[in-house]
C-alpha positions as CSV (number, residue, x, y, z in Angstrom):
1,X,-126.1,-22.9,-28.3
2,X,-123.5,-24.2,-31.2
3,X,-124.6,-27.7,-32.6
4,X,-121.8,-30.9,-32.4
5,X,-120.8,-30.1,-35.5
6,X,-119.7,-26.5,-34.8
7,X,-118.1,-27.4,-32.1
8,X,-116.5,-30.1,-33.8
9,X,-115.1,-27.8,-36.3
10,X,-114.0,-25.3,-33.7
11,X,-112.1,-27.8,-32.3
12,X,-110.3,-28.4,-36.0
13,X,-109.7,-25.1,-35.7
14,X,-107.9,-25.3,-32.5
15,X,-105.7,-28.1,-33.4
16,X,-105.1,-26.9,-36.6
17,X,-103.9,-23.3,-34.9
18,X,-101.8,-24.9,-32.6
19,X,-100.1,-27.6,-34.7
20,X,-99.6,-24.9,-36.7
21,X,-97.5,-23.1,-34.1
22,X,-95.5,-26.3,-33.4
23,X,-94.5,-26.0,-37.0
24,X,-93.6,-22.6,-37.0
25,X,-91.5,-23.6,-33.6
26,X,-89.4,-25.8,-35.3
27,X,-88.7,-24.2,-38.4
28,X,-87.6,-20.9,-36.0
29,X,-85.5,-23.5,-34.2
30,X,-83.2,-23.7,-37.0
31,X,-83.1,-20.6,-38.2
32,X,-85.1,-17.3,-37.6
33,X,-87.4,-15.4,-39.9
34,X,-89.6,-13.0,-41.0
35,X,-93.3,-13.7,-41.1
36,X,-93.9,-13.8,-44.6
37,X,-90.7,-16.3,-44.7
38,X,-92.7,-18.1,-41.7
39,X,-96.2,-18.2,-43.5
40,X,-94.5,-20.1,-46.6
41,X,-92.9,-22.2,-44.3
42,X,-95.7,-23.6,-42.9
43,X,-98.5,-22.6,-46.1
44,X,-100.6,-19.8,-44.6
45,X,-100.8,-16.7,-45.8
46,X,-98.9,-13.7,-44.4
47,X,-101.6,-12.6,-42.1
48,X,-101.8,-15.8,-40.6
49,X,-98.3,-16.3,-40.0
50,X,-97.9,-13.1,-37.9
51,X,-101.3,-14.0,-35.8
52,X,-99.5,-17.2,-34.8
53,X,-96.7,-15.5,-34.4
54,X,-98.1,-13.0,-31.7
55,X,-99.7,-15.6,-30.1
56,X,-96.3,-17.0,-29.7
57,X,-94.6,-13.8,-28.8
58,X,-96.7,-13.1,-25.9
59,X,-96.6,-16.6,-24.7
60,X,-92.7,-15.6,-24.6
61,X,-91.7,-18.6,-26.9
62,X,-90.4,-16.5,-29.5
63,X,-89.2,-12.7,-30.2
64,X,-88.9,-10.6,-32.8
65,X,-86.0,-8.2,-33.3
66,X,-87.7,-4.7,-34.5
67,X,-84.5,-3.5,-37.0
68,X,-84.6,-6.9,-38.7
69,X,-88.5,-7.8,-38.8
70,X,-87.1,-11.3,-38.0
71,X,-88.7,-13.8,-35.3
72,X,-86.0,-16.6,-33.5
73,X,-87.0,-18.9,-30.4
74,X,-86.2,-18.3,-26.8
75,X,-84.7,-20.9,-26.0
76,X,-84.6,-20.3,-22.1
77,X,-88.4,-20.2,-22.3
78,X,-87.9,-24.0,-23.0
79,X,-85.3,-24.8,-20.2
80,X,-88.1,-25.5,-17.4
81,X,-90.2,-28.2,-20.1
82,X,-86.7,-30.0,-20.0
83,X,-85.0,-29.8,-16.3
84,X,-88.1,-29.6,-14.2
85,X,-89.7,-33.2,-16.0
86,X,-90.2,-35.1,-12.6
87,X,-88.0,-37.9,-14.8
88,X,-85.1,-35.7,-14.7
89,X,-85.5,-34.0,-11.4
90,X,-83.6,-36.1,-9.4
91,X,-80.5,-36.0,-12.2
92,X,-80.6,-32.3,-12.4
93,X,-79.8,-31.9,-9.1
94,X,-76.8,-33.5,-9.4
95,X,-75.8,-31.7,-12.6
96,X,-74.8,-28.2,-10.7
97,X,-72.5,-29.7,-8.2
98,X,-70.9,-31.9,-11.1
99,X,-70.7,-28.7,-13.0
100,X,-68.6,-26.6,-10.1
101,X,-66.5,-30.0,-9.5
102,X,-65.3,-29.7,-12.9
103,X,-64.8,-26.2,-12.9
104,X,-62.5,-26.3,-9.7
105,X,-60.6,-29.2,-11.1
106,X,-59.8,-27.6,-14.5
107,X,-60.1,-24.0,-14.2
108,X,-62.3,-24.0,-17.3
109,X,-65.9,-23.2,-17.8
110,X,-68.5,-26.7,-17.6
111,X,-72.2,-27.0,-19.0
112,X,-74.8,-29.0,-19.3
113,X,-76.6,-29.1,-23.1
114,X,-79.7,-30.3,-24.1
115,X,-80.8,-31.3,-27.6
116,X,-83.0,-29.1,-29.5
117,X,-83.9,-29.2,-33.5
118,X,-80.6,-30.0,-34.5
119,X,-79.2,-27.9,-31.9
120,X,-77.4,-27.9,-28.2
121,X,-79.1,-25.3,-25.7
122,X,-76.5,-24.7,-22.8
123,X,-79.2,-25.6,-20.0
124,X,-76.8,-25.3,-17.3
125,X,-73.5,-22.7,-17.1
126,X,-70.0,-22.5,-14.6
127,X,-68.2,-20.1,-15.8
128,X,-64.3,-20.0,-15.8
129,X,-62.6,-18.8,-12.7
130,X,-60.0,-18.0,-15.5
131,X,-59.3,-14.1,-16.5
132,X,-59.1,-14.9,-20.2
133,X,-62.6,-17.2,-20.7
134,X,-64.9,-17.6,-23.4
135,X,-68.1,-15.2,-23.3
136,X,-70.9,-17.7,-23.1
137,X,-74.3,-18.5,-20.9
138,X,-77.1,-20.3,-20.3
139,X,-79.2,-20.0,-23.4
140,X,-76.5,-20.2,-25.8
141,X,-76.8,-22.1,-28.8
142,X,-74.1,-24.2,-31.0
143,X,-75.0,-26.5,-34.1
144,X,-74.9,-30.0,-33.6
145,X,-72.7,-31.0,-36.4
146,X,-69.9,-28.6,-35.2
147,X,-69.9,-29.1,-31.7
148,X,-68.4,-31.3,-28.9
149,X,-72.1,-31.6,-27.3
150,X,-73.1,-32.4,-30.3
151,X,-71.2,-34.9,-31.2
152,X,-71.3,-36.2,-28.0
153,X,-75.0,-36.7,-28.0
154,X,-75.5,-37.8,-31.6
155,X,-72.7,-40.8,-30.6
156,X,-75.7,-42.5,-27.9
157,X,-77.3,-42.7,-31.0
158,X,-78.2,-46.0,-32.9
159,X,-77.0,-46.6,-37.0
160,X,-80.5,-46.2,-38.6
161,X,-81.6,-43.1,-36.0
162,X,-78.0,-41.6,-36.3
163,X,-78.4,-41.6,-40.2
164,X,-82.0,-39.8,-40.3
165,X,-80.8,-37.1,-38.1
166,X,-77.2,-36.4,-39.9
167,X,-80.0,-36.2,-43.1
168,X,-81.8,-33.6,-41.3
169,X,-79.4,-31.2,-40.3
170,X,-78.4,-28.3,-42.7
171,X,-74.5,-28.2,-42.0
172,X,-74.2,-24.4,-42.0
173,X,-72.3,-22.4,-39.1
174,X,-69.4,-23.0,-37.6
175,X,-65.6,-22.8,-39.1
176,X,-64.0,-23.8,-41.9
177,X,-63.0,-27.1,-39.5
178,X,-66.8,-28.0,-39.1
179,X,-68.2,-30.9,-40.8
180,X,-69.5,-30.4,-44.4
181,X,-72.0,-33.0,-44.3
182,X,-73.8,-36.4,-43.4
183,X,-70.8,-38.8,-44.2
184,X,-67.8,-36.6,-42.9
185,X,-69.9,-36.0,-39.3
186,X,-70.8,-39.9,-39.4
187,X,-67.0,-40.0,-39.1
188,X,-66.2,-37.9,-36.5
189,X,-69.6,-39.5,-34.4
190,X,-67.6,-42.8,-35.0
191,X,-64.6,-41.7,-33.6
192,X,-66.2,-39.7,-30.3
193,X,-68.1,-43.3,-29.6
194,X,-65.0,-44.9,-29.5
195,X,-63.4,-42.6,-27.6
196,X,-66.2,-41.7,-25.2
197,X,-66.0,-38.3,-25.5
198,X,-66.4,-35.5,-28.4
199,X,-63.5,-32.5,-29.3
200,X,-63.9,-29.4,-31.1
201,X,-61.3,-27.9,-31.8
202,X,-61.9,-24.3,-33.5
203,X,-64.6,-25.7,-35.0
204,X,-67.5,-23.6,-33.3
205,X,-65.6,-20.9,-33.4
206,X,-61.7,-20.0,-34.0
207,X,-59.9,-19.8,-31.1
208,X,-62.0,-21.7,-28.9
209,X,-62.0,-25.4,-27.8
210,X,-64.4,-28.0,-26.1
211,X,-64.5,-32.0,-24.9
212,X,-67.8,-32.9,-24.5
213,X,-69.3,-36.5,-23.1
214,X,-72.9,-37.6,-22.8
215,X,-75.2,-37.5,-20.3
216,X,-77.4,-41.2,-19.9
217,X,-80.6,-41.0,-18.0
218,X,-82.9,-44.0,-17.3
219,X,-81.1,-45.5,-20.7
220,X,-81.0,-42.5,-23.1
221,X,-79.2,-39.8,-23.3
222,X,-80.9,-36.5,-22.5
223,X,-77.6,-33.9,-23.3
224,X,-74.0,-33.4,-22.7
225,X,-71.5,-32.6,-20.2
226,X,-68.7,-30.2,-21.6
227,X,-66.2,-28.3,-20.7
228,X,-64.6,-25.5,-22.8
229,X,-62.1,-22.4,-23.2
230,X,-59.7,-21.0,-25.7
231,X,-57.9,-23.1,-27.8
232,X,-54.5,-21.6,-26.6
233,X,-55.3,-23.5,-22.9
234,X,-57.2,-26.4,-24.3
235,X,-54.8,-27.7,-27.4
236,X,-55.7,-31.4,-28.2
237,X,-53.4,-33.3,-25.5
238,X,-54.9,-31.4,-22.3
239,X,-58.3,-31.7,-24.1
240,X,-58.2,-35.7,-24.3
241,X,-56.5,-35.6,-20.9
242,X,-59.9,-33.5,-19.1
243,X,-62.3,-36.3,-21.6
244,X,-61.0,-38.7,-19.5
245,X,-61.6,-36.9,-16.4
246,X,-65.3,-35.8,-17.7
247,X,-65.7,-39.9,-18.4
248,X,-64.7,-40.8,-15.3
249,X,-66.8,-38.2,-13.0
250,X,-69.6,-38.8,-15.2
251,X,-69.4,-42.7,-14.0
252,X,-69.0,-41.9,-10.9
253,X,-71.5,-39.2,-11.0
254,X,-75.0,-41.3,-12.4
């Protein structure tokens, strides 16, 4: 029978293994990798790195793409952690009727986004009853500093927790409209606070256009509320025009 102290150090072992995997979670969050790019991330060898790694491939957490030899995040292996918390069961509930409302009203497509690593996971999907609609679904992924849900989020926000994230966030993706970095975003955050609702304009990507307002929740906000569609049917006066509508259901709403 192990003494105190082996168990005690098998424990270390543990938490040291699974910290570990946190750590290599969040660095795959922002971008994904191979596993000798993974083991320096997080200083094990490369070894190492790919037995956390399969630990976290058969969990389902994360997959790796065979042609590439690169492991990314699932992000819908996440989505139950977030909507099935008994603190936001009773709002999620609400969130697919809200989501069809929209839709019907609008014509364009509406989602819920959750925050994750300096990203927005589309937790929630109505597509467009439209015949020319953008290609998206749950699971998709857009960077915060080029987004409408981003934006949206990141204006709940206060000054000194606003600053650290814009610090964290590495500003790549997105068009040649995105944000380049901390001060310009801090600008456009500014003015979707004032406004009460976030616009990108062919800043995700070309062609395609979003209004985006936040989602409060026992006094924080836990994602955003969007709707979205090509930039020929959403040009900036219809998009302010369905902000105000998302505002106003929202209120209504929770």
């Amino acid at each position: 029978m192990p003494d105190k102290r082996s168990r005690d150090n098998s424990d270390l072992g543990s938490m040291s293994h699974i910290r570990r995997g946190l750590m290599v979670l969040e660095q795959l969050a922002t971008k994904s990798a191979t596993a000798a790019e993974v083991g320096r991330l997080v200083n094990v060898n490369r070894s190492s790195a790919l037995r956390i790694l399969g630990d976290l491939v058969d969990a389902g957490y994360v997959a790796r793409d065979d042609a590439t030899k690169e492991f990314t995040i699932r992000p819908e292996r996440f989505y139950g952690l977030i909507v099935n918390h008994p603190a936001h069961e009773q709002l999620m509930e609400k969130v697919g009727p809200l989501l069809k409302l929209l839709t019907g009203q609008t014509g364009e497509a509406s989602l819920f986004a959750a925050p994750a690593q300096g990203n927005m996971v589309y937790v929630q999907y109505q597509p467009s009853s439209e015949v020319l609609t953008l290609q998206e679904r749950v699971g998709t992924v857009r960077p915060m500093h080029c987004s409408a849900v981003g934006r949206a989020y990141l204006s709940t926000l206060d000054g000194i927790t606003l600053d650290e994230v814009l610090g964290t966030l590495n500003y790549s993706g997105g068009t040649e409209r995105a944000a380049k970095g901390p001060l310009d975003l801090r600008q456009r955050v500014d003015e979707a606070r004032s406004a009460g609702f976030a616009l990108d304009i062919d800043e995700t990507l070309v062609g395609a256009s979003c209004v985006a307002a936040p989602l409060n929740h026992n006094g924080r906000c836990i994602g955003s509320i969007a709707l979205s569609g090509p930039t020929s049917r959403l040009p900036q006066n219809r998009l302010v025009e369905v902000g105000t509508m998302l505002v106003h259901e929202l209120t209504h709403t929770f």
